[in-house]
VEXKOL-103102 format. One line per 5 residues: number of its first residue (from 1); their letters; for each residue x, y, z of N, C-alpha, C. Coordinates in pm, whole numbers. Each point is the difference from the previous one (the first is absolute). Layout:
# VEXKOL-103102
NUM	A	X Y Z X Y Z X Y Z | ...
***
This chain:
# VEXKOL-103102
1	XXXXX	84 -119 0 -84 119 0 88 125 0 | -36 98 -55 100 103 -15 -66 101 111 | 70 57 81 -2 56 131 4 135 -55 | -131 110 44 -27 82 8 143 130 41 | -20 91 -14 121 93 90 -24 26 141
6	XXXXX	-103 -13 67 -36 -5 147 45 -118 59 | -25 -84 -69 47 -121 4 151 -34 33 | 60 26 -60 110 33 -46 68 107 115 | -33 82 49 52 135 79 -27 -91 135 | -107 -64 11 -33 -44 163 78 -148 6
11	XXXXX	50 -15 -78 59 -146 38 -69 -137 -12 | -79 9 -33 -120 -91 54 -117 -10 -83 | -87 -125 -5 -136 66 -16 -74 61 75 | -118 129 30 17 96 75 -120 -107 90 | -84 -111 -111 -60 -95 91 72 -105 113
16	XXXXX	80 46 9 136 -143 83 -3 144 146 | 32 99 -57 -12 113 121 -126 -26 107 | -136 -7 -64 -117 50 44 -6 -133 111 | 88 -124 6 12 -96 121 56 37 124 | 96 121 18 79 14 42 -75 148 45
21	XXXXX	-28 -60 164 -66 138 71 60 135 48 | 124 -46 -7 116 107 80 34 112 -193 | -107 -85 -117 74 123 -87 -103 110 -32 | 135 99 -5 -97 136 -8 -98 17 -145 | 1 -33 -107 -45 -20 -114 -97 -44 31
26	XXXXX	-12 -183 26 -104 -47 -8 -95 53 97 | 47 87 95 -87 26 128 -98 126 -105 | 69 69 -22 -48 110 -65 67 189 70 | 106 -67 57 22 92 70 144 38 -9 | 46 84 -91 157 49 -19 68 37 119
31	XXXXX	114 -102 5 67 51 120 162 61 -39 | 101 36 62 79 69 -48 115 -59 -112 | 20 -133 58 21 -72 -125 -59 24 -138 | -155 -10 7 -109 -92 -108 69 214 -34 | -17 82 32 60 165 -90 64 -14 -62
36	XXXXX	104 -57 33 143 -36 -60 -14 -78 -119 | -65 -98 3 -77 -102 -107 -18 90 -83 | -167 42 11 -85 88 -111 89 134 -22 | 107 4 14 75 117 -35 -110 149 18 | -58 18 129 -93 124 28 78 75 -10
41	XXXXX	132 -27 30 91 103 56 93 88 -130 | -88 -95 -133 72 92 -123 -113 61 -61 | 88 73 -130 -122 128 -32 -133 -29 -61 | -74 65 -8 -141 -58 -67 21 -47 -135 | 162 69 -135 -11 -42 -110 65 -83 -29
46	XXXXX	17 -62 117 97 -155 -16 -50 -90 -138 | -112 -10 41 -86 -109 -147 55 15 -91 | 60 136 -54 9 12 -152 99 -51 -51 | 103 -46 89 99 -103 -26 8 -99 -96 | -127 -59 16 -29 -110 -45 -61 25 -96
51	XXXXX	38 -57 -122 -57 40 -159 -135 -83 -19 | -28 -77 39 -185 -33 2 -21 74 28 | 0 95 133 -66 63 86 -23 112 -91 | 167 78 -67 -65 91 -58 -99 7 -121 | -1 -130 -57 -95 14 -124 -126 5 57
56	XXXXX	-17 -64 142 -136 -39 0 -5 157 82 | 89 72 55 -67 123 52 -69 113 -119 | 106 -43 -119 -28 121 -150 -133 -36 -22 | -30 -139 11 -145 -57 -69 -103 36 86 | 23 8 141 -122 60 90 1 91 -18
61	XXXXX	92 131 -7 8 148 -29 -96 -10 -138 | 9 -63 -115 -71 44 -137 -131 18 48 | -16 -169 77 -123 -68 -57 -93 93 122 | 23 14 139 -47 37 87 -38 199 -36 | 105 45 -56 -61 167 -103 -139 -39 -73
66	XXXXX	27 -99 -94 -84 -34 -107 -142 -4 92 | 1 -114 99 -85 -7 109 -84 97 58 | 83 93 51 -68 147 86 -83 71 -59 | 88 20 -161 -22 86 -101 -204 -35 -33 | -11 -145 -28 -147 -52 -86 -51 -55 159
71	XXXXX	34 41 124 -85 -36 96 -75 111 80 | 81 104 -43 -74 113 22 -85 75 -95 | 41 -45 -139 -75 28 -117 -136 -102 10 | 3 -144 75 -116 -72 -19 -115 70 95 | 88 63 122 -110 97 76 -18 76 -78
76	XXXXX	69 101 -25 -83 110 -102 -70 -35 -119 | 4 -127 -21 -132 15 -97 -109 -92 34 | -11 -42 98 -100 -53 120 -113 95 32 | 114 127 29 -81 150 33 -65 51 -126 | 77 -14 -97 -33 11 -102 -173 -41 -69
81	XXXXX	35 -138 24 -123 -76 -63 -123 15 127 | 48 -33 105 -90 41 106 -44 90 52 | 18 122 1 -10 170 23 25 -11 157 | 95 -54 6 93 9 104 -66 -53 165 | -29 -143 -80 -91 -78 131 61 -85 95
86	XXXXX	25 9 123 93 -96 125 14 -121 -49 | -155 -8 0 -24 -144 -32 26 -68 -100 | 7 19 -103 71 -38 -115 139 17 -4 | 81 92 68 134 -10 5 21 -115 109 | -76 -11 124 68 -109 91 -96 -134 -93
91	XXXXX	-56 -11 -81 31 -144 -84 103 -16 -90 | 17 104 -36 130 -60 -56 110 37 6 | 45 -28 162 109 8 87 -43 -184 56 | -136 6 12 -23 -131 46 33 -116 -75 | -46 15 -179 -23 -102 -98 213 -1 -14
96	XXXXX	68 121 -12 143 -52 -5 52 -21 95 | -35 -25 113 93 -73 122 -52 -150 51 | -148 -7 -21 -63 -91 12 94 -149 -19 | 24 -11 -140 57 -125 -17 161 -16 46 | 59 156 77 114 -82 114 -53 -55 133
101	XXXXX	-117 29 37 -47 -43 118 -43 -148 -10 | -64 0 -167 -62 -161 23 112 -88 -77 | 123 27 -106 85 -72 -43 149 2 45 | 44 89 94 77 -15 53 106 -91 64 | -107 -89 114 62 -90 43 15 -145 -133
106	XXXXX	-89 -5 -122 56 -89 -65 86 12 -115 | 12 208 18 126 12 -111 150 23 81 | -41 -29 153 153 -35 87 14 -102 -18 | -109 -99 -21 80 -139 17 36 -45 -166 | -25 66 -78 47 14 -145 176 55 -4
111	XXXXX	-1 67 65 131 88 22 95 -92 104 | -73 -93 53 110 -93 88 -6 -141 -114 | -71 12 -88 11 -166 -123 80 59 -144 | -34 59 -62 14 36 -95 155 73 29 | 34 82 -143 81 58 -46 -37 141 20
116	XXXXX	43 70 111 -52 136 38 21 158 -110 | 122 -60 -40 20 134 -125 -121 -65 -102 | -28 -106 -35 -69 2 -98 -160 25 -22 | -33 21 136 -93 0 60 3 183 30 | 46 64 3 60 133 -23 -43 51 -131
121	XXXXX	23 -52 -86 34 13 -162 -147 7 -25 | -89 -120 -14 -131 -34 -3 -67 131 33 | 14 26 163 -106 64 1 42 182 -21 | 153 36 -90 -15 87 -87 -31 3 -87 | -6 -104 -93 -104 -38 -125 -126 53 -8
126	XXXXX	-69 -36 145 -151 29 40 -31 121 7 | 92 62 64 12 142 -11 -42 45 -107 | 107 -2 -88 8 59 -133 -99 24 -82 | -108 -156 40 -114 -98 -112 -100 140 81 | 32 36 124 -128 74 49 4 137 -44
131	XXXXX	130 61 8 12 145 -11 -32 31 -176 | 44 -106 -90 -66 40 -126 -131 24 -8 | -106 -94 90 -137 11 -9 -30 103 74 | 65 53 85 -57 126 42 61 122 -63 | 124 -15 -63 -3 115 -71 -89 -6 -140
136	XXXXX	3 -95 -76 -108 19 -88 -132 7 45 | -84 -40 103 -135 -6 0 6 162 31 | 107 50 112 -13 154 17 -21 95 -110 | 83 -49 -94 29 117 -146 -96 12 -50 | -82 -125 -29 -134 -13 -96 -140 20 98
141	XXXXX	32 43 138 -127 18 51 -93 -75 21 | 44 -147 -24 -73 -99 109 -32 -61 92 | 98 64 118 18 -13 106 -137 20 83 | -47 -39 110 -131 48 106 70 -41 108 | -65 28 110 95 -47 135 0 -143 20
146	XXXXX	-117 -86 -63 -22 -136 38 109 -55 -102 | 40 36 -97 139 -75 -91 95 54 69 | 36 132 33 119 15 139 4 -123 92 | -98 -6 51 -11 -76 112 100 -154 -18 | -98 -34 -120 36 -120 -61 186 -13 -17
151	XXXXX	54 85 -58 139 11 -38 99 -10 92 | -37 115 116 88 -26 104 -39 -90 57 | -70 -72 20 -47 -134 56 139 -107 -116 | -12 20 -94 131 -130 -64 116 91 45 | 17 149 37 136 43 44 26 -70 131
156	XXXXX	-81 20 50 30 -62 170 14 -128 -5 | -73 -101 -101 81 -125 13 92 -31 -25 | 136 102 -98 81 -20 -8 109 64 91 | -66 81 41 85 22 161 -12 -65 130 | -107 -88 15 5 -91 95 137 -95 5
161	XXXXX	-5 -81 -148 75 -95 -20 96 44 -24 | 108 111 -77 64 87 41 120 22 146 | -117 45 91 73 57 125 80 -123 48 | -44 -81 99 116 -130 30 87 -34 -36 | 22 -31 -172 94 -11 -87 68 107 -11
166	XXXXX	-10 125 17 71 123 -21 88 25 140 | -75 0 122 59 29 109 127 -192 42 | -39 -73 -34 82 -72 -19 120 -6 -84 | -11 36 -130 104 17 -81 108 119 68 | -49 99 76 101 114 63 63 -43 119
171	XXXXX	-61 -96 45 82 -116 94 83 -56 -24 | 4 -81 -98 113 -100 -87 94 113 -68 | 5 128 -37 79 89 -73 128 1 74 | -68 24 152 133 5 84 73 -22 112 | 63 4 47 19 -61 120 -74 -26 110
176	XXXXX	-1 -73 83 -80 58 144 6 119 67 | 163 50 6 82 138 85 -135 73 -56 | 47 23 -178 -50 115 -55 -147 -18 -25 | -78 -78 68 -167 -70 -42 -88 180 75 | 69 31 101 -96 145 38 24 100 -104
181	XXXXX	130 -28 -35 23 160 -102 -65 -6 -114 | -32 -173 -72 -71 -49 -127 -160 88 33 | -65 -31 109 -153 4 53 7 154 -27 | 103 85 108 -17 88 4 -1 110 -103 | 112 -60 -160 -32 75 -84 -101 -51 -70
186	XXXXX	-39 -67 -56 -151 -69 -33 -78 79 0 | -27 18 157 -114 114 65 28 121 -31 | 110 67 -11 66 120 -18 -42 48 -192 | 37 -127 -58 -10 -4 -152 -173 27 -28 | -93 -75 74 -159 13 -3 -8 154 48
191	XXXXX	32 28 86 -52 196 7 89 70 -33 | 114 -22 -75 22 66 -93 -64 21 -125 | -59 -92 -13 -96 24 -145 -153 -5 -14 | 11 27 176 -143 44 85 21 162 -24 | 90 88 -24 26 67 -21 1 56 -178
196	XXXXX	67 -64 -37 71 54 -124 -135 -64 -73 | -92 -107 20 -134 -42 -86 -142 104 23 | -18 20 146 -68 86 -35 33 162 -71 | 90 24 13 63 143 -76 -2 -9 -111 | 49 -143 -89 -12 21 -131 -149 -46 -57
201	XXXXX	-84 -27 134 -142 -46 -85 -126 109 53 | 60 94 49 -81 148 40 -57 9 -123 | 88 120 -80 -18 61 -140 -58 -127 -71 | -27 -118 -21 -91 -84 -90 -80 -1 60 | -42 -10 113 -150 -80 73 -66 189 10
206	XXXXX	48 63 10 -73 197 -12 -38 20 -105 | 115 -75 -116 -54 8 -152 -104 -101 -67 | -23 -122 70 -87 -102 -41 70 -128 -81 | 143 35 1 54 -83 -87 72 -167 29 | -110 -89 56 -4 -87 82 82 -106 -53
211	XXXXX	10 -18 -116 3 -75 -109 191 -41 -37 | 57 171 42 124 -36 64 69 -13 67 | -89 31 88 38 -84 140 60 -110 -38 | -135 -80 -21 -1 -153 -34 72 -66 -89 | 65 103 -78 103 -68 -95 148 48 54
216	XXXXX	7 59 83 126 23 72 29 -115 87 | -109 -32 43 -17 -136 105 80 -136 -67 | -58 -16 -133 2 -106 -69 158 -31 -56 | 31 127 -63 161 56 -18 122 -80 120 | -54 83 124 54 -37 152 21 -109 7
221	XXXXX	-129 -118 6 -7 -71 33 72 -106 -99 | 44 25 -137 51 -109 -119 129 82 23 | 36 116 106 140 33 0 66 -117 89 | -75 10 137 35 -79 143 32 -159 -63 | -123 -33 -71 18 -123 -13 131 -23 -57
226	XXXXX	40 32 -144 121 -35 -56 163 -12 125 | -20 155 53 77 -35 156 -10 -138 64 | -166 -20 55 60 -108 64 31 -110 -55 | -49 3 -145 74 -134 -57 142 -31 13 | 97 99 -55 134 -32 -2 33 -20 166
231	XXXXX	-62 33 111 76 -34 131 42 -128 5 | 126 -25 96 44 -98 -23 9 -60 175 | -120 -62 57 11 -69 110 -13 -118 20 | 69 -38 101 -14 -207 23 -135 35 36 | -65 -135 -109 -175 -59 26 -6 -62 124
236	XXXXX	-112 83 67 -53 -47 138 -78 -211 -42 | 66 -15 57 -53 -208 -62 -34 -32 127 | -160 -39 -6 -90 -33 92 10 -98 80 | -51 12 123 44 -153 54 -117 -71 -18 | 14 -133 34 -104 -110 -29 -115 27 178
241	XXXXX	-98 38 -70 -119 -5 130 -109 -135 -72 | -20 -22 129 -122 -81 -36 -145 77 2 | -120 -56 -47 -109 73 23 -32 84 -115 | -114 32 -44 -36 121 -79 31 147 21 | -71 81 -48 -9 130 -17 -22 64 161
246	XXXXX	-88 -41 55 -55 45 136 83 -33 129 | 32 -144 -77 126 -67 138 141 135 0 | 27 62 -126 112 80 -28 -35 105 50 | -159 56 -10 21 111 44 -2 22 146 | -64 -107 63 -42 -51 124 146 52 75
251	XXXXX	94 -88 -59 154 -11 37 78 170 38 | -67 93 -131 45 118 -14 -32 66 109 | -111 46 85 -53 9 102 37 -24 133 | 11 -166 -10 79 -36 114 173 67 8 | 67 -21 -106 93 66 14 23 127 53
256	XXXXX	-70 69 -48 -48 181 95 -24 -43 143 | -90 -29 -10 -45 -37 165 129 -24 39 | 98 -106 -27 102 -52 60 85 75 33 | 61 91 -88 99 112 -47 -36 131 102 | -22 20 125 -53 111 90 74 135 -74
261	XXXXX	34 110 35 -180 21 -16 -47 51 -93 | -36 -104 -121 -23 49 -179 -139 -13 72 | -107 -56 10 -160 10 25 -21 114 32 | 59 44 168 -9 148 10 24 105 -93 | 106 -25 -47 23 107 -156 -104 -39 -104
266	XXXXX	-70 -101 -11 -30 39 -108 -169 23 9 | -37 -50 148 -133 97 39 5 162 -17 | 148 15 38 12 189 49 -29 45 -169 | 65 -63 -85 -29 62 -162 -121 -32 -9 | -74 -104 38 -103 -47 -58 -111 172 51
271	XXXXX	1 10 113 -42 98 87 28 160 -50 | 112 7 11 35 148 -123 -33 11 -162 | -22 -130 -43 -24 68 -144 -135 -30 26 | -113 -49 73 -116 -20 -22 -76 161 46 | 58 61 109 -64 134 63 44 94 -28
276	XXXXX	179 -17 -62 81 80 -37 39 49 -139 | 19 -115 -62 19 -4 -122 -70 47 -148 | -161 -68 77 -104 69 -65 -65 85 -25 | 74 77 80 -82 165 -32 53 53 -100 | 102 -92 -100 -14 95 -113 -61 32 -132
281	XXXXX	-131 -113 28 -58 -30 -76 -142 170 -13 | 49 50 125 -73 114 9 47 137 -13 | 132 -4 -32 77 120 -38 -51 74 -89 | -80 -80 -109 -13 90 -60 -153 95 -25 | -103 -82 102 -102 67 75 39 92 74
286	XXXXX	116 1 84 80 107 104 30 137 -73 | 67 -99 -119 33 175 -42 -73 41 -77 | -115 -24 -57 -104 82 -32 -113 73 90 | -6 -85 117 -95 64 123 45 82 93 | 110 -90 38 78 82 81 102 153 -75
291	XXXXX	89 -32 -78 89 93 -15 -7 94 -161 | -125 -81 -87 -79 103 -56 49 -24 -144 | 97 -109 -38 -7 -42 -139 68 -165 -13 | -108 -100 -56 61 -119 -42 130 11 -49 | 78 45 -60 93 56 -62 155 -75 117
296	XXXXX	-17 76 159 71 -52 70 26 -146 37 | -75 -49 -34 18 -151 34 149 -75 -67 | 27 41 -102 132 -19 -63 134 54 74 | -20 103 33 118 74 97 -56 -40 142 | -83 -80 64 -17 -1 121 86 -181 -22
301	XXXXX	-51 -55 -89 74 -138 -25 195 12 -16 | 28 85 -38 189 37 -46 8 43 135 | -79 70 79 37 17 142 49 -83 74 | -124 -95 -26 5 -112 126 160 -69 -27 | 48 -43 -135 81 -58 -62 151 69 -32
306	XXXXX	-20 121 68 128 76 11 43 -73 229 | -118 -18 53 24 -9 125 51 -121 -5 | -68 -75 -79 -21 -174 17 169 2 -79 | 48 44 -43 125 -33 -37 113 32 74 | -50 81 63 99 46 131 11 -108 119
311	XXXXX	-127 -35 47 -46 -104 76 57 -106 -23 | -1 -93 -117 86 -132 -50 124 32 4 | 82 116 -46 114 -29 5 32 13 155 | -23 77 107 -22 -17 114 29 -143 110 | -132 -88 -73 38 -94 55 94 -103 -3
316	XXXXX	116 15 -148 60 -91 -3 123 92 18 | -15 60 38 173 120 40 58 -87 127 | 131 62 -8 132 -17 106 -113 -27 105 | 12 -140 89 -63 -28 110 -116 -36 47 | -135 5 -90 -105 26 -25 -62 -192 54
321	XXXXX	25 -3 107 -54 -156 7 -121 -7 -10 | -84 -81 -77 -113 0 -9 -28 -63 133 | -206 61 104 5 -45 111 -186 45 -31 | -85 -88 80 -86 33 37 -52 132 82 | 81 33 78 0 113 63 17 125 -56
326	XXXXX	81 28 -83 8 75 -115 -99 -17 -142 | -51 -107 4 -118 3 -83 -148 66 41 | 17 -75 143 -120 94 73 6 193 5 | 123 35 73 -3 188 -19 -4 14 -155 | 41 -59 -51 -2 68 -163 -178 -12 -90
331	XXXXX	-72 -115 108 -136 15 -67 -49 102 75 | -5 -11 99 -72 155 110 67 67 -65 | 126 56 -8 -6 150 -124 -50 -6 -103 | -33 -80 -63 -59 -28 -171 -154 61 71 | -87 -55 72 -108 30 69 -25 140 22
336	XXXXX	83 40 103 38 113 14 -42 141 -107 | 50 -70 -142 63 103 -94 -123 30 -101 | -50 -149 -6 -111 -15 -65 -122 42 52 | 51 9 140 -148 106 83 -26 106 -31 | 163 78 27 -4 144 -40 -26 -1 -138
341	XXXXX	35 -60 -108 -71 13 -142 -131 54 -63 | -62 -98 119 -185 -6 -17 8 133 75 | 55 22 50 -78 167 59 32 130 -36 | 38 -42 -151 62 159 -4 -56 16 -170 | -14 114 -39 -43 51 -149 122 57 -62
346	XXXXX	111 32 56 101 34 -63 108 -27 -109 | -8 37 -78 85 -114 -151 138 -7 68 | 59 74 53 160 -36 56 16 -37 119 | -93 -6 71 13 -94 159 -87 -129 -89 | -46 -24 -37 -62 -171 -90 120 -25 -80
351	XXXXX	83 44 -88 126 -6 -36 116 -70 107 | -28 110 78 147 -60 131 -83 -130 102 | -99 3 -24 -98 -125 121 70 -115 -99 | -37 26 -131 27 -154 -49 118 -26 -39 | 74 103 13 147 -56 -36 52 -114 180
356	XXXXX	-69 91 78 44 -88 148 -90 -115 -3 | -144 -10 -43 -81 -100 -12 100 -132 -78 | 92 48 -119 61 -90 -73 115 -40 72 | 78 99 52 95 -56 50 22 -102 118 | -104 44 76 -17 -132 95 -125 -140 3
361	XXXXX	-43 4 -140 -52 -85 -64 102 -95 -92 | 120 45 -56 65 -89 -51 148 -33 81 | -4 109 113 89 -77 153 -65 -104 -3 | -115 0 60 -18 -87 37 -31 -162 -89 | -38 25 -100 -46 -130 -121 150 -43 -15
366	XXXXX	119 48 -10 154 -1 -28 68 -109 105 | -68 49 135 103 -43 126 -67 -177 17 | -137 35 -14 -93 -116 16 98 -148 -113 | -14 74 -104 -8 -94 -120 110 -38 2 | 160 64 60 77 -52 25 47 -88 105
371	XXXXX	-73 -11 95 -1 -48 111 -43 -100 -28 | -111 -64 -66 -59 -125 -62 80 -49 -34 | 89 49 -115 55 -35 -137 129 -81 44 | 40 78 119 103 -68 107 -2 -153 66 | -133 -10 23 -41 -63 118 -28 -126 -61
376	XXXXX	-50 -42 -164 -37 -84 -36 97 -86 -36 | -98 -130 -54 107 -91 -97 3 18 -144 | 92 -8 -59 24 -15 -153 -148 -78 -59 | 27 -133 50 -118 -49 -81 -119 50 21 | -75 55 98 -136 46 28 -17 168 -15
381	XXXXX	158 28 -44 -43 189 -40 -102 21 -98 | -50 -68 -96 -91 74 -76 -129 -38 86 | -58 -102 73 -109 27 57 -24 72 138 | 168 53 19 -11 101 115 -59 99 -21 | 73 43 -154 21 127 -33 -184 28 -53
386	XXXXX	-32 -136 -64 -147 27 -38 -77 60 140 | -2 -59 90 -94 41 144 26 170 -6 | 157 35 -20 20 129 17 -63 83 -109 | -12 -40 -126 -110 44 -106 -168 18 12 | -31 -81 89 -130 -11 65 18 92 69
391	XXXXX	34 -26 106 19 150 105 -36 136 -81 | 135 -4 -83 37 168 -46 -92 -5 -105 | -27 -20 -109 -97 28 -83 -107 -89 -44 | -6 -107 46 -130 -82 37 -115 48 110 | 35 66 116 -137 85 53 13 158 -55
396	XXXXX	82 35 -101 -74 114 -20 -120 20 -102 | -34 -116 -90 -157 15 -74 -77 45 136 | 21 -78 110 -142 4 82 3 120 62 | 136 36 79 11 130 31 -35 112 -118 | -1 -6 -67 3 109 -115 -164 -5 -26
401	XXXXX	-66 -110 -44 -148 -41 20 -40 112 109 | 40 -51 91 -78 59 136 -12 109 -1 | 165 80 -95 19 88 69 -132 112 -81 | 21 -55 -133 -94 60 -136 -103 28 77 | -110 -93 78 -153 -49 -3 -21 93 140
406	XXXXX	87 11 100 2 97 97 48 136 -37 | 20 16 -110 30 137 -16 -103 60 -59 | -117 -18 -25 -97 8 -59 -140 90 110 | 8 -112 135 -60 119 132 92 48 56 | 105 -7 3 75 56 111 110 89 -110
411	XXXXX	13 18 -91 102 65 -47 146 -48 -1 | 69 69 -87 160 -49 -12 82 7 129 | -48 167 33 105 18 113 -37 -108 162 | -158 -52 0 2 -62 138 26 -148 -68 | 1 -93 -74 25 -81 -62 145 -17 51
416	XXXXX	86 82 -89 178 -36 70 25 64 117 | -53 47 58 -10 60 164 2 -147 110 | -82 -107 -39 -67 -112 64 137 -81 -58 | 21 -19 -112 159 -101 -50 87 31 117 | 55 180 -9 122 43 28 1 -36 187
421	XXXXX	-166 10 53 -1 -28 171 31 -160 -10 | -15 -95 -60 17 -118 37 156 -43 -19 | 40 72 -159 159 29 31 110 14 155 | -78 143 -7 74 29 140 -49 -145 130 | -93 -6 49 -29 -98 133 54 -110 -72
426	XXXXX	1 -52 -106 51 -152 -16 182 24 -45 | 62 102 -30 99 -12 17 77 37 176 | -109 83 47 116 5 173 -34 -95 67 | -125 -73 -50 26 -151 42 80 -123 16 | 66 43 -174 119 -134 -2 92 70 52
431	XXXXX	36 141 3 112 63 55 28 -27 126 | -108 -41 88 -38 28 195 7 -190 -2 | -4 -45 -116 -20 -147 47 201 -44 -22 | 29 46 -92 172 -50 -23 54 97 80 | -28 123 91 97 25 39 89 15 80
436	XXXXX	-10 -177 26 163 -32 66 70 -28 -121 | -71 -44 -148 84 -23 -85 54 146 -99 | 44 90 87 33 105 -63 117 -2 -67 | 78 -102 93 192 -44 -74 -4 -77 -36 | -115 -84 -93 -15 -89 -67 -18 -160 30
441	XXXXX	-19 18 144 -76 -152 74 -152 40 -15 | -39 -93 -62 -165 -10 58 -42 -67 101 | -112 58 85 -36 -49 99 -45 -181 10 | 42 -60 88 -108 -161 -8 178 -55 -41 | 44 71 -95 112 -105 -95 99 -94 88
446	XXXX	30 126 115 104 -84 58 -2 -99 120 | -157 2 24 -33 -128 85 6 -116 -75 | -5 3 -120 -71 -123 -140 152 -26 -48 | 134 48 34 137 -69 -34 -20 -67 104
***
């Protein structure tokens, strides 16, 4: 079997660890050694070392612009076709996340059988097959919201199956040391072009010109792919499980559970993008009610994504141990920020709310996801990583649902008012519950060596 690079860096298979109670890995809990290991202690652009890493970082930079660019254009012409109805925007926030919530866990366990780059490739294909049909149905004006609906509904299935295989492949790029600095630019690379996509898809979605969006997308996305073709990484080669589909994913699960404390992490995401996450499905009700032109919703989105890039690189900087405790203060400020948001009419305090709204929204998604990414085994990372896809963008259809259908009596601003309070109490919760694990012991752990 050809041994992974984690593999490889830990000595071991990281499943031969998880027997062995006295180790800090399998426990889930970095101790000053396990620093030394994951190289925390080097810079966040360690990754780029490694020439997979950088192709596959160029290919997320294209494809993830291309992304921002026709995802903020699919809202604006949502508003468009809908005369700017909640409810129709939180369906289809719902219909494209939907199928990571319900295919997820069986496109992780696809990503732990199969050939993960190739499985990559595929579902840029899908891409491509989609963004032509929406840029042509756009041009010729046959679009209605119920064929929207329909479309991003096949986009989101190719991002379900997608994510696992993707966040896995940035695993295998590079070392273990450098596995935070990989995560952390990843995340850094996504709001960067959380940034630079909505800016360049302002001036089209003001002008109506939806159509190239969607072919910028398509461009992106047949750029990334060719990238990740030529990467050149040892194939993840499956181990032999017994059992079907359910026994595997069954397994994936248990592994979390096992791995302390990935469950807790990946309730806390599950929890922030469902109350948190989803309010941005109402931004752009906000800035027409609140701050007095749809128009802002594009610059309120490059906001958030100027913070959120600050935030990721953050967490994988000089020292930055990922910890529950630090996941908890960083959601109470996300809470916090997103409170003050909802209460203000101002275009440059809603500007500076969401740049802090972002930044400690992708602290925190950064520190989490690396902390997992740590904690697992080689063979069961893609159905880890799937649970963590569920979490993060598998409850936001419903959050986003909710958030649409309540914004309707209660308005935009008390709608994310109610997200941003459950933010805050459920993050000084986990904060007040780990914090003895402030130096990176969690509580319970060290009775259980």
């Amino acid at each position: 079997m050809v041994k992974s690079h984690v593999e490889e860096s830990l000595g071991a298979n990281p499943g031969d660890a998880a027997l062995n109670p006295a180790d800090s890995v399998a426990m889930g809990v970095p101790s000053s050694r396990t620093r030394e290991r994951l190289g925390l202690g080097a810079g966040a652009f360690r990754a780029l070392s490694h020439r997979p890493f950088r192709l596959l970082f160029a290919s997320f930079l294209i494809n993830q612009t291309g992304f921002w660019i026709s995802h903020i254009s699919l809202q604006g012409l949502m508003v468009e076709l809908s005369n700017n109805d909640t409810r129709q925007n939180g369906l289809l926030f719902f219909v494209l996340f939907l199928p990571a919530f319900l295919l997820a866990p069986v496109a992780g366990v696809a990503a732990d059988h199969f050939d993960r780059k190739k499985i990559v490739l595929c579902c840029y294909s899908a891409v491509m097959v989609c963004c032509a049909v929406l840029a042509t149905a756009t041009a010729t004006d046959w679009m209605t919201p119920n064929r929207l609906l329909g479309i991003a509904f096949a986009l989101g299935l190719s991002f379900a199956f997608s994510g696992p295989a993707s966040h896995a492949i940035a695993a295998n790029a590079v070392s273990i040391r450098d596995l935070p600095s990989a995560v952390s630019l990843q995340s850094a690379a996504n709001n960067l072009t959380r940034v630079m996509g909505p800016l360049l898809a302002a001036p089209l979605v003001a002008s109506s010109r939806f159509e190239w969006s969607f072919g910028i997308y398509l461009v992106a996305a047949a750029t990334a792919a060719m990238l990740t073709a030529i990467m050149r990484i040892n194939r993840f080669e499956a181990e032999e499980e017994e059992g079907g589909i359910f026994a595997r994913m069954s397994s994936g699960f248990a592994h979390a559970r096992d791995r302390r404390p990935a469950l807790p992490a990946l309730f806390t995401v599950a929890t922030l993008s469902f109350f948190g996450v989803s309010h941005t499905v109402l931004i752009p009700a906000f800035a027409a009610d609140v701050l007095g032109s749809a128009d802002y919703f594009a610059w309120l989105a490059a906001a958030t994504g100027v913070g959120a890039m600050a935030g990721a690189l953050r967490a994988g900087r000089v020292g930055r141990e990922p910890s529950m405790w630090r996941a908890g203060r960083g959601m109470c400020a996300y809470g916090l920020a997103l409170l003050a948001f909802s209460l203000n009419s101002n275009v440059v305090f809603a500007l500076i709310a969401q740049m802090v709204v972002g930044y400690f929204y992708f602290s925190v998604m950064t520190s989490l996801q690396t902390l997992i990414q740590t904690i697992v085994d080689e063979s069961k990372r893609g159905r880890v990583m799937s649970l963590f896809q569920v979490a993060w963008a598998g409850l936001v259809p419903f959050g986003s649902l909710a958030m649409g259908f309540l914004a309707e009596p209660l308005g935009p601003p008390n709608t994310i008012l109610i997200g941003a309070a459950v933010c805050v109490v459920f993050g000084f919760a986990v904060a007040l519950f780990y914090w003895r694990g402030r130096d990176g012991e969690e509580p319970g752990l060290a009775a259980g060596r």
